[in-house]
C-alpha positions as CSV (number, residue, x, y, z in Angstrom):
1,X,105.5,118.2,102.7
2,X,102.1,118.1,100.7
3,X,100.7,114.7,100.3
4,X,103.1,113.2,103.4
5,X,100.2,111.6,104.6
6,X,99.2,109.5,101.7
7,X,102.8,108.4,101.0
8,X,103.5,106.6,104.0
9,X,100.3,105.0,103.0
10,X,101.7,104.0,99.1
11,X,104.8,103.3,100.9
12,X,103.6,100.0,102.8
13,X,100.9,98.7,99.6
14,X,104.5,98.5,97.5
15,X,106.0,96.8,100.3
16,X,103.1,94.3,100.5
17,X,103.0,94.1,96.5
18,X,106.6,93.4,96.3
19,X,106.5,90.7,98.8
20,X,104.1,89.3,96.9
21,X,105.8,89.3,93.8
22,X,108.8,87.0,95.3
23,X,106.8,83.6,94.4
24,X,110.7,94.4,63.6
25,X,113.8,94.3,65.5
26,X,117.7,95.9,64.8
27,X,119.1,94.3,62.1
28,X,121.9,93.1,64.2
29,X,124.8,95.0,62.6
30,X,126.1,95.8,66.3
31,X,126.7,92.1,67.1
32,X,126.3,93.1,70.8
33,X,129.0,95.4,71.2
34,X,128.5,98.8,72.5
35,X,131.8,100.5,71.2
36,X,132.1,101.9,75.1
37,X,135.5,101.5,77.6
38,X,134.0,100.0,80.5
39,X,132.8,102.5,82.9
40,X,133.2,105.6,80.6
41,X,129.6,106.9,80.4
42,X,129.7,106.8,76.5
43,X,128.3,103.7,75.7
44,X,124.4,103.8,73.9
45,X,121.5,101.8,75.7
46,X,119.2,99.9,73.2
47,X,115.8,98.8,74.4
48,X,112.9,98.1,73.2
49,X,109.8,100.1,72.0
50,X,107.4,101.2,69.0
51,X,106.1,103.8,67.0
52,X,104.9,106.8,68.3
53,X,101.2,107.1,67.6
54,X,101.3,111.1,67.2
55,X,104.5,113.3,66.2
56,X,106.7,114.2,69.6
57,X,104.3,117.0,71.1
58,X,104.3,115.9,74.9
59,X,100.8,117.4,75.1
60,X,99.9,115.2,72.3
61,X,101.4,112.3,73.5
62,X,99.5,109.4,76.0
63,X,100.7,105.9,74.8
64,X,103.6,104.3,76.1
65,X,106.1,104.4,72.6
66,X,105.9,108.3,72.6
67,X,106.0,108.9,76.5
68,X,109.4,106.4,76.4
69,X,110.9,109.5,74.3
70,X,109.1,112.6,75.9
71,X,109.9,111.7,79.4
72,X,113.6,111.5,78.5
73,X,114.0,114.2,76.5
74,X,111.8,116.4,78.5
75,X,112.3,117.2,82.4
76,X,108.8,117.9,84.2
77,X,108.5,120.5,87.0
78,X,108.0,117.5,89.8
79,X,108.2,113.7,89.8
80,X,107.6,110.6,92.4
81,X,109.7,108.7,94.5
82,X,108.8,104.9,95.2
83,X,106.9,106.0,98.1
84,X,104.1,108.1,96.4
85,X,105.8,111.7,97.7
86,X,106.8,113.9,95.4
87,X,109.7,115.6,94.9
88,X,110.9,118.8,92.9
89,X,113.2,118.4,89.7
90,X,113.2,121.4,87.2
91,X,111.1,123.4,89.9
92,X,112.1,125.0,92.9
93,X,109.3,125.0,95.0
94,X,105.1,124.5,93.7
95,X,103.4,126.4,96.8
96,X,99.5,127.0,96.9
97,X,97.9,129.7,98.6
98,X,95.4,128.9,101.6
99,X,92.8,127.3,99.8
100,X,95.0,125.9,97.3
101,X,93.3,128.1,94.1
102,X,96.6,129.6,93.6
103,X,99.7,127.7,93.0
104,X,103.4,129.7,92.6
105,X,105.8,127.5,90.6
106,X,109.7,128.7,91.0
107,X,111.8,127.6,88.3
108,X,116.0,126.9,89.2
109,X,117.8,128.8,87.6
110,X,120.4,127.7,84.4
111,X,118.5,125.4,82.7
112,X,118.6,125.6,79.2
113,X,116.6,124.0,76.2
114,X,118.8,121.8,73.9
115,X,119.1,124.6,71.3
116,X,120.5,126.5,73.9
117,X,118.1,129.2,74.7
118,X,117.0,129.5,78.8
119,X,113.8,128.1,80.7
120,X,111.8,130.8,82.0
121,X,108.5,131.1,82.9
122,X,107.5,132.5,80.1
123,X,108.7,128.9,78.5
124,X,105.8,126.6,80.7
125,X,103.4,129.7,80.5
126,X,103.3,129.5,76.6
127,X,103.1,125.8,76.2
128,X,100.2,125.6,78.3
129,X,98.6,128.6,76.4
130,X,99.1,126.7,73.4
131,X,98.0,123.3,74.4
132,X,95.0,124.3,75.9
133,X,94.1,126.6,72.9
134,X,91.1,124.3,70.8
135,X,92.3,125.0,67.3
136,X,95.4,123.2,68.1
137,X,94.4,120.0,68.6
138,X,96.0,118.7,71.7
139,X,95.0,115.3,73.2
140,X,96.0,116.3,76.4
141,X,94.9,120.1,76.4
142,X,91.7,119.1,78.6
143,X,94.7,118.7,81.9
144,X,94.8,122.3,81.9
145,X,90.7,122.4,82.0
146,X,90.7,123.6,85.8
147,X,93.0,127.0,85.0
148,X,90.8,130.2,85.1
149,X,90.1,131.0,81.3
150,X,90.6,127.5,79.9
151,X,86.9,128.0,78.7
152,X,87.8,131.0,76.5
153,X,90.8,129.1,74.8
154,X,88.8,126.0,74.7
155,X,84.8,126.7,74.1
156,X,82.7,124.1,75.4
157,X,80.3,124.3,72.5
158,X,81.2,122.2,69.3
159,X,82.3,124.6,65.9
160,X,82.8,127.9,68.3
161,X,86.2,129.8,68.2
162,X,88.0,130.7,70.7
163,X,87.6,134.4,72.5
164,X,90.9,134.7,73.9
165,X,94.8,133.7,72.9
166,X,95.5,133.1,76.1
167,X,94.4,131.7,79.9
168,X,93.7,134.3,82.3
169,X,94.7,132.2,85.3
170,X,98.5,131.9,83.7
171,X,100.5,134.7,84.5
172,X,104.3,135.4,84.3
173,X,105.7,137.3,87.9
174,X,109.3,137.2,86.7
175,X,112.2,135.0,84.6
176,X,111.9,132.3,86.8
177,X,108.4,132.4,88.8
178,X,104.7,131.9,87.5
179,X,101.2,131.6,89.1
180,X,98.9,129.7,88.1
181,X,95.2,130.8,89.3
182,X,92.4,127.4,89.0
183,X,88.3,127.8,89.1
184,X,87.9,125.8,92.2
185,X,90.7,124.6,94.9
186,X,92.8,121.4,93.9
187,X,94.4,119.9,96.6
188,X,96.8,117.9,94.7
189,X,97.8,120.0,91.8
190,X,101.3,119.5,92.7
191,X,100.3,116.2,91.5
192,X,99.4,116.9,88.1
193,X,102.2,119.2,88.0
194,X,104.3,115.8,87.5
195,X,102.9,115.0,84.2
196,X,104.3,114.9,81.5
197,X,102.1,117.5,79.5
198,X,102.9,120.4,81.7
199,X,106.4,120.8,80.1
200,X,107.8,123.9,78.6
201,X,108.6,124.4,75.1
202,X,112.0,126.7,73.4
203,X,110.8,129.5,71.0
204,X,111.7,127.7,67.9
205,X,108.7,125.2,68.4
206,X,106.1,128.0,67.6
207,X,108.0,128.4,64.3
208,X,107.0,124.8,63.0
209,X,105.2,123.4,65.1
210,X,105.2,120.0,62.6
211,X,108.8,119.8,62.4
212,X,109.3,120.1,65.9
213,X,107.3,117.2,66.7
214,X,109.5,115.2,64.4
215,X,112.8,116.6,66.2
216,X,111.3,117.9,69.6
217,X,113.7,120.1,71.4
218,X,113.6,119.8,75.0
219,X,115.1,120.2,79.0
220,X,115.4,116.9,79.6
221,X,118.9,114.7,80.2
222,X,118.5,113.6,76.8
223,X,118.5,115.4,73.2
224,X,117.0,114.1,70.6
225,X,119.0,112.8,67.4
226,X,116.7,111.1,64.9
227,X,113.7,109.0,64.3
228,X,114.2,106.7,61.7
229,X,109.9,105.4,61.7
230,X,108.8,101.9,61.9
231,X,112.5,101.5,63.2
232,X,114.3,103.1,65.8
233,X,115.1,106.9,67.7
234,X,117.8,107.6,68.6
235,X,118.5,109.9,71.9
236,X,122.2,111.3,73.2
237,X,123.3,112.6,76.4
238,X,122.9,116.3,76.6
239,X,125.6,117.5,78.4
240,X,124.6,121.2,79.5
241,X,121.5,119.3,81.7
242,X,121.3,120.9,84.9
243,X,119.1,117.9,86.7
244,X,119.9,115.5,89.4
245,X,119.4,112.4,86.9
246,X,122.0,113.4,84.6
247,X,122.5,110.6,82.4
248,X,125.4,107.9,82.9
249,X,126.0,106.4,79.8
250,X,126.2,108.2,76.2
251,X,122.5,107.8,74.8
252,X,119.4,105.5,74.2
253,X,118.6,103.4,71.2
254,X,114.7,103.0,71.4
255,X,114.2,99.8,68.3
256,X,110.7,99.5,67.2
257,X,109.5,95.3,67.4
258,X,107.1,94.3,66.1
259,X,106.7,91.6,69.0
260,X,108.4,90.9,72.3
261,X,109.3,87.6,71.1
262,X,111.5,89.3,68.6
263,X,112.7,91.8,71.2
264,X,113.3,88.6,73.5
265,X,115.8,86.9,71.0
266,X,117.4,89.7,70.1
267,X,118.2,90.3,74.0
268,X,119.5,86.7,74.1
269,X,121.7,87.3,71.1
270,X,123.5,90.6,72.1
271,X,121.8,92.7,70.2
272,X,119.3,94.7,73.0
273,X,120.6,95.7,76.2
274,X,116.9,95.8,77.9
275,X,113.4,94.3,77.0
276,X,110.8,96.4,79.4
277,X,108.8,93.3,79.7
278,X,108.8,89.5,78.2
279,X,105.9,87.7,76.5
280,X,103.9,85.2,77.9
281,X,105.8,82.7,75.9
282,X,108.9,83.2,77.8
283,X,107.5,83.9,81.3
284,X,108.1,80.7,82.7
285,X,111.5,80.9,82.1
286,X,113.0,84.2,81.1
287,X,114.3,84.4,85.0
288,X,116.3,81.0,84.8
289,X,117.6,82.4,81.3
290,X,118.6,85.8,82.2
291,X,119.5,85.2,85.9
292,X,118.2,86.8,88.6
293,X,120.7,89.6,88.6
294,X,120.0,90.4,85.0
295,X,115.6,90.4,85.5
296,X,113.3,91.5,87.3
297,X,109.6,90.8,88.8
298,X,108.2,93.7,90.1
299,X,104.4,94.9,90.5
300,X,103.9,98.7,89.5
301,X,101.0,101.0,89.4
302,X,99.1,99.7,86.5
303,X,96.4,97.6,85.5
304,X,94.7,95.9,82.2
305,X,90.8,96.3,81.7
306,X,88.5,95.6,78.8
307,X,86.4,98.2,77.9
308,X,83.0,98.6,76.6
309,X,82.4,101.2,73.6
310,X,79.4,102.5,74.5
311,X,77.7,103.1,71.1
312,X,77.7,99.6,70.8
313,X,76.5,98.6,74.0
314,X,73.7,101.5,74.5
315,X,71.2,99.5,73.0
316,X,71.1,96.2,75.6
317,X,68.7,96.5,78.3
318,X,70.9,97.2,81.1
319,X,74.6,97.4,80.2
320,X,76.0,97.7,83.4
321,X,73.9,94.9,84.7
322,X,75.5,92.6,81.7
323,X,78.8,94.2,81.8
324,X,78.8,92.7,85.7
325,X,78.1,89.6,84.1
326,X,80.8,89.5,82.2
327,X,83.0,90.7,84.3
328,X,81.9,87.3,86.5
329,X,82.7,85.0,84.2
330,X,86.3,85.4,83.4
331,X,88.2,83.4,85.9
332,X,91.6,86.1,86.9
333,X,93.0,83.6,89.0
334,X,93.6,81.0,86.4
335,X,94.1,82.8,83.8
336,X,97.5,85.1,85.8
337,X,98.3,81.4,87.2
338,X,99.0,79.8,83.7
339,X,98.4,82.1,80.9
340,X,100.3,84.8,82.6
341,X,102.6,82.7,85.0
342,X,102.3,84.2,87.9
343,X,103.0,87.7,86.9
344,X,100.1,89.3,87.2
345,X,97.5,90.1,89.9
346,X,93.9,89.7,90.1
347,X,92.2,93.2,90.4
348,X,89.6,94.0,92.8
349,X,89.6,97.6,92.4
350,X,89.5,100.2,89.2
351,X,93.4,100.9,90.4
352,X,96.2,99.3,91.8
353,X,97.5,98.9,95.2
354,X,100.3,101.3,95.5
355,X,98.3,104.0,94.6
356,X,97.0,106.0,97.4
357,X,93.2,106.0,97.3
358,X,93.3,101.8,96.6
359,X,90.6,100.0,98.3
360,X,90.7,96.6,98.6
361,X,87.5,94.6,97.5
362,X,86.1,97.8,96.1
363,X,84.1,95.7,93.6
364,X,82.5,93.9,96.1
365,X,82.3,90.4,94.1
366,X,81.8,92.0,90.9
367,X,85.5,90.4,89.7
368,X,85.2,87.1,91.3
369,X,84.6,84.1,89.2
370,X,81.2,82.8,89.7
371,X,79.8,81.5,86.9
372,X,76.1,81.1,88.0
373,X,75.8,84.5,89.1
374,X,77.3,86.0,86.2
375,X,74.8,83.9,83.6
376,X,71.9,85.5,85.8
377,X,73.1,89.0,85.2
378,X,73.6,88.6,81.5
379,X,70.2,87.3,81.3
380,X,68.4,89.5,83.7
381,X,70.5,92.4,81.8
382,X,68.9,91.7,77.9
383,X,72.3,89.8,76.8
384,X,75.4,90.3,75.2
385,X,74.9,92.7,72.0
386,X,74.5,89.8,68.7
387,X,75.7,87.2,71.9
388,X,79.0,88.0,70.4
389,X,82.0,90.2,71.9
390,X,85.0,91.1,70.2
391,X,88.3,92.3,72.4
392,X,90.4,94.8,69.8
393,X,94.0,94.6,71.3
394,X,97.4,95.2,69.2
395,X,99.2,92.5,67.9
396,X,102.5,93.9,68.9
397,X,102.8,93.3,72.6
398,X,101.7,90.5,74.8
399,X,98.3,90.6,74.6
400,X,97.2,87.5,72.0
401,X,97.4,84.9,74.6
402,X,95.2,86.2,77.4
403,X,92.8,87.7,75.0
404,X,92.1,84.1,74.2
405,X,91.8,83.2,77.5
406,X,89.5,85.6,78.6
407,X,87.4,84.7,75.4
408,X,87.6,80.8,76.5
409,X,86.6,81.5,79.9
410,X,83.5,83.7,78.6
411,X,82.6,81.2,75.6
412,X,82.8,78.3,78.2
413,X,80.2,80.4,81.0
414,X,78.1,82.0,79.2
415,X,77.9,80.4,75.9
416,X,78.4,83.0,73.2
417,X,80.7,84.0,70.4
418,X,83.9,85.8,71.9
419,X,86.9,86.7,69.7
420,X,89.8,88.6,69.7
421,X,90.5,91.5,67.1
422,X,94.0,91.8,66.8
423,X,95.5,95.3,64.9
424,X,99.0,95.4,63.4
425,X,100.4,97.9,66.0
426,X,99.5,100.3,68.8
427,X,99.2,103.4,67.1
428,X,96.6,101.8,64.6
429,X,94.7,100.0,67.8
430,X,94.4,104.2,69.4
431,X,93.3,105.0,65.6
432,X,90.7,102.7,65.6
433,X,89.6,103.7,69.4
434,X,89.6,107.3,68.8
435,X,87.6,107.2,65.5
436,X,84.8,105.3,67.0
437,X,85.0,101.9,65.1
438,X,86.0,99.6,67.8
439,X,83.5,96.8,67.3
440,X,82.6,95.5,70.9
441,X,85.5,96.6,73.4
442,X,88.9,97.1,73.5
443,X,92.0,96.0,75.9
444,X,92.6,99.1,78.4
445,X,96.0,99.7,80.0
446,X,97.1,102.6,82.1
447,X,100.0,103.5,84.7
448,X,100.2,105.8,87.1
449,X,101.0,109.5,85.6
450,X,100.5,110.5,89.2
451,X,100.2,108.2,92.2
452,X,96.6,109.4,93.2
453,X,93.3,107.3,92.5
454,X,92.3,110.3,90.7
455,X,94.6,109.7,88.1
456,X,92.8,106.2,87.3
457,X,89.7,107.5,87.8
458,X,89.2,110.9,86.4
459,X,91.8,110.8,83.1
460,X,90.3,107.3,82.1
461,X,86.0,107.8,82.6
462,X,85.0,111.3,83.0
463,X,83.0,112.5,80.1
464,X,85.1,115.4,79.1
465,X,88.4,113.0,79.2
466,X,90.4,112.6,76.1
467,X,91.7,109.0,77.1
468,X,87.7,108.1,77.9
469,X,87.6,105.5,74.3
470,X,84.6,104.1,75.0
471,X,82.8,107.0,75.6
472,X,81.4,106.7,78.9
473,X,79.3,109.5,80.7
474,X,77.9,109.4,83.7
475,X,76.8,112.9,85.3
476,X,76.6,111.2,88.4
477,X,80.3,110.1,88.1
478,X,81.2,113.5,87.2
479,X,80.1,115.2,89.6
480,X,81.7,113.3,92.4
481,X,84.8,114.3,90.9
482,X,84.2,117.6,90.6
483,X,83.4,117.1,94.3
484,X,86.5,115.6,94.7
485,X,88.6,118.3,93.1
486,X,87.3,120.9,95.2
487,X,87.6,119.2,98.2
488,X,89.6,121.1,101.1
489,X,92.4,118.9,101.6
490,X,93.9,115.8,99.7
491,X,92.7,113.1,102.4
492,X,89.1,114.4,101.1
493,X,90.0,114.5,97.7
494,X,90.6,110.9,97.7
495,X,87.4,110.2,99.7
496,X,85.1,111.7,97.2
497,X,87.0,109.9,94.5
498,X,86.7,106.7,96.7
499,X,83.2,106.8,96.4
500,X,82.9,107.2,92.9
501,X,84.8,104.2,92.3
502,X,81.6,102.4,94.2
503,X,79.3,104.2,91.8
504,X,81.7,103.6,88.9
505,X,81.1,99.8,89.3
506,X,77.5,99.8,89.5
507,X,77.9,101.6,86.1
508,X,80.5,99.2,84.6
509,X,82.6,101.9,82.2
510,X,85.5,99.1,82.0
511,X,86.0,95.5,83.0
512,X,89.2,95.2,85.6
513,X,91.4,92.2,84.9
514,X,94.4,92.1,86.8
515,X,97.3,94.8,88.3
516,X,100.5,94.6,86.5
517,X,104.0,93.9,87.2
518,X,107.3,94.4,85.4
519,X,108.9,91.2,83.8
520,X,111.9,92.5,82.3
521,X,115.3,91.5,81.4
522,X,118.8,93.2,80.4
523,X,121.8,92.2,79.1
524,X,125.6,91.5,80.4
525,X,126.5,95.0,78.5
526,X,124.5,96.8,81.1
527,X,124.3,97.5,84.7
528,X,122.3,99.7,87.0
529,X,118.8,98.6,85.1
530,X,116.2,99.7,87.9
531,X,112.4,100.6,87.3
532,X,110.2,102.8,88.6
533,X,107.0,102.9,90.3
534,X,105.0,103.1,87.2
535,X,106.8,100.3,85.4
536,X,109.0,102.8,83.4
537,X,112.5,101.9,83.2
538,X,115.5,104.5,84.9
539,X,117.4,104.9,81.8
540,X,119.4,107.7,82.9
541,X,120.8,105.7,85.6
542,X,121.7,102.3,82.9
543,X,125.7,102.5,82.6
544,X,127.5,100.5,79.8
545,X,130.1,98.3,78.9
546,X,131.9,96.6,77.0
């Protein structure tokens, strides 16, 4: 298949990475019982989670809260094994033509939305239309940028309207088939295909759009039930699902926390079945609590930056040049020894190792400690902005500790003011990023949506993309990936994106810290508890008992 190359490669990093990795809660009503007969499939899975930052669009939805809900009650048209390969779910077959500008999805047949109505074409064809379409006001609507006639649903130039209703480049062939036509070859658009915003939506969402994305309607094994905000959502088992990953227990419970430690405790106490991943406090010994049957240690495909907004940092002399400093003078090693326990791994690249396109020591030394160096370069580079940085994170995940860390090591090396800037919750910390008013930089996070460096690349620091905070842009950059998305075959693809990584760290759009890894724990109610390559956990395979 497509892409068979690069996922032997992915398949040995994860080997290596994995050998490596060897060294406001629920008010408690449910006391820990789950009100399911062992082994009957009926029993709810709680785990933990936050507010969604944006209603339940998927194509308005890139933080980890909402994308726990889409990607169970929506089914995408492909997904990933382990390996890197991907592999068809609500598709039949994703085909290009020769030169890959022309891709045929074929749908299978007897799916049906949760309201009942059938998946067509017509039902992905739509979505897209209206995603991409400017006046809608779709984080995600720049994914479907490289369809012919994207420009004429989303005009380039600020305040113009759009000319068309719909992309050119979509069009229907029959119930079950659709092509979709792109400006310039993409070798791995089956890729893309496996994200999350290239769902279909039922009829009923055009009705009220509002509403819908308070009680989305989807394909996926789930349906939704409620959203009770600030608090929990509630997700059952929908039972006319025509997947593979049909889901083995009755539905999910995702409870909002307001910390991990909360989410911990209530874990110990009966009344979580699964914590996606522990606080620093309780690293050291959440395996010896839990037992190593009911945890887990397990790098994904993810990493943690700090990132520079650049309307604060235009003004130094040279940026970059100080931004390598910086970089230089936090010490990774020490701080994923203690701070982090071991959990984490020192980056040397702007993505992780088991995704293909990884190249170790891309940075050069521009992430090892070295303390002299790095006071040379923030010198030589016209200094910190004020001598003072300030790392927004939010306050309700595990980020308090290391933030201080980081800050320590930087206070102690280069002797300036560094504090952390800690906002109540997630959804206020992508508030405060997207209206401009982050004061020095912000903690950056992503994980894989597809297993290609592209992915970490492209989505986070060209100009034009939505999840680009600190508003980076670099022609230069650009145009490498634009190189790299016309490039003949995927092997070339990932070469062109190769190389701007290199130029990406002369140019410094984001600090790497460390690659990421899955310390998570369930409870004695559940079994099955397995996570994916991107750190997600497999709900639908979680069964329950008593």
């Amino acid at each position: 298949m497509r892409g068979a190359r690069s996922a032997k490669w992915v398949a040995g990093a994860i080997a290596v990475a994995l050998a490596a990795s060897a060294c406001g809660g629920d008010d408690g009503d449910d006391g820990g019982d789950n009100d399911a007969s062992e082994g009957s499939g009926e029993g709810i899975v709680r785990i933990d989670g936050g507010e969604p930052q944006n209603a339940l669009i998927p194509t308005n939805t890139n933080e980890q809260f909402g994308a726990l809900v889409i990607q169970n009650v929506f089914s995408k048209l492909v997904d990933f094994n382990d390996d890197g390969s991907t592999f068809t779910v609500a598709a039949e077959s994703v085909e290009p033509n020769e030169d890959n500008s022309v891709w045929t999805v074929a749908l299978k047949d007897g799916w049906t939305f949760h309201d009942g109505t059938p998946v067509t074409a017509e039902s992905y064809v739509n979505a897209w239309n209206w995603a991409a379409n400017i006046q809608n006001e779709q984080n995600n609507a720049f994914w479907f940028a490289d369809i012919v006639g994207y420009e004429d649903v989303h005009p380039e130039e600020e305040g113009a309207e759009p000319t068309a209703e719909t992309m050119s480049g979509l069009q229907v062939v029959d119930d079950l088939t659709f092509t979709i036509e792109l400006t310039t070859p993409v070798s791995y658009y089956d890729y893309k295909l496996g994200y999350d915003a290239f769902t279909p939506l039922p009829e009923s969402f055009y009705e009220d759009p509002e509403a819908f994305g308070e009680a989305p309607v989807g394909n996926g094994p789930y349906e939704f039930v409620s959203w009770e905000h600030e608090e929990s959502i509630e997700l059952a088992r929908y039972e006319d699902y025509q997947g593979d990953n049909a889901a083995q227990n009755g539905g999910i419970r995702i409870q909002a926390y307001d910390s991990l430690e909360t989410a911990y405790t209530d874990l110990q106490s009966g009344n979580l079945d699964i914590i996606r991943q522990v606080a620093p406090r309780d690293l050291p010994l959440y395996r010896q609590d839990l037992g190593e049957d009911r945890s887990v240690a397990q790098p994904y495909n993810g990493i943690q930056t700090i990132t520079p907004v650049w309307y604060e940092w235009d003004a130094t002399d040279n940026p970059a040049q100080v931004l390598q400093g910086v970089s230089m003078a936090i010490d990774r090693e020490t701080i994923t020894q203690t701070v982090l326990n071991g959990s984490r791994f020192p980056a040397d690249s702007f993505l992780p190792p088991g995704v293909y396109g990884y190249q170790e020591n891309a940075d050069g030394t521009i992430t090892d400690f070295n303390p002299e160096e790095a006071r040379r370069l923030v010198e030589e580079g016209g200094g910190v902005p004020n001598d003072r940085l300030v790392i927004q994170y939010n306050a309700d995940a595990d980020h308090q500790e290391w933030v201080e860390a980081v800050c320590n090591s930087v206070i102690e090396v280069l002797d300036i003011e560094c504090v952390g800037d800690p906002l109540v919750d997630f959804a206020t910390d992508l508030e405060a990023r997207e209206a401009g008013e982050v004061q020095s930089m912000y903690r950056g996070g992503w994980f894989a949506d597809y297993p290609l460096n592209v992915n970490f690349l492209k989505e986070l620091y060209a100009s034009y993309a939505h999840s680009n905070y600190g508003q980076f842009d670099s022609p230069e950059v650009d145009a490498l990936f634009a190189e790299g998305d016309a490039a003949a075959d995927l092997d070339a693809t990932v070469a062109a994106y190769q190389e701007a990584e290199q130029l990406l760290f002369q140019e410094m759009p984001s600090i790497p810290l460390w690659f990421n890894a899955v310390n998570g724990g369930w409870g004695p109610n559940v079994d099955n508890v397995a996570f994916n390559s991107a750190g997600q956990p497999i709900l639908t395979d979680v069964t329950v008992s008593e």
